[in-house]
N, C-alpha and C positions, 0 to 999 in steps of 0.2 A: 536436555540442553536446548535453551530455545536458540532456533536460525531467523537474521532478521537480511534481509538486501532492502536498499534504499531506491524506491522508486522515484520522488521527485523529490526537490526542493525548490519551495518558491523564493523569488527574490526578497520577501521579507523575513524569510526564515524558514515559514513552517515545513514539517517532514512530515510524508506519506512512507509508511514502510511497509513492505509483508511480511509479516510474520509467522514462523511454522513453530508448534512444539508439540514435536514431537510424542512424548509422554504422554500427552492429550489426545493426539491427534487433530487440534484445531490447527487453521490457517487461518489468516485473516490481516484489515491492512489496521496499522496504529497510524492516528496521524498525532503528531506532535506539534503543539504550535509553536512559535518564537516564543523567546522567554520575556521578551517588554510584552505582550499581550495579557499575560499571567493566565491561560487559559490553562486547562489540563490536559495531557492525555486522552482518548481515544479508541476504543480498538471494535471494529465494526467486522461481521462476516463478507467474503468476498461478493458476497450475491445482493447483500444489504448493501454496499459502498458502491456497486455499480448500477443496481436499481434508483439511488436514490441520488447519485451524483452528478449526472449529465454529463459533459463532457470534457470536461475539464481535464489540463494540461496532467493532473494525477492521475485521470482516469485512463487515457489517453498512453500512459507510462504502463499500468497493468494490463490493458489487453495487447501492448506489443510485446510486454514480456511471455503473457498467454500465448500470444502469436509465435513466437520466438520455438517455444518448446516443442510447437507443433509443425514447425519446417523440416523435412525430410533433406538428408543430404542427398543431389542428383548424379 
């Protein structure tokens, strides 16, 4: 069963999401773009999408989720 959470969406549409399956064992983010762009699908490894993405408001969304997991309760 694939698990997806939604990382960002921009204001014209498109969606970044992470995706895990399980089965595989891959992770990785899909982006989806708006549908008036007719673009396709997506789906890039976590290390590919933040080497090559700069900084951007999706990226930006995945290492605060990274961040998140890695906070210790005090």
């Amino acid at each position: 069963m694939v698990c997806t959470r939604e990382l960002y969406e921009s204001s014209s549409g498109d969606r970044w999401l992470l995706v895990s399956a399980p089965d595989t064992g891959r992770v990785f983010v899909r982006h989806e773009p708006n549908a008036a762009s007719g673009g396709r699908s997506i789906e890039v490894g976590i290390g590919d999408f933040l080497a090559r993405g700069g900084q951007g408001p999706e990226h930006q969304a995945l290492l605060h989720l990274i961040g998140s997991l890695t906070e210790t309760a005090e």
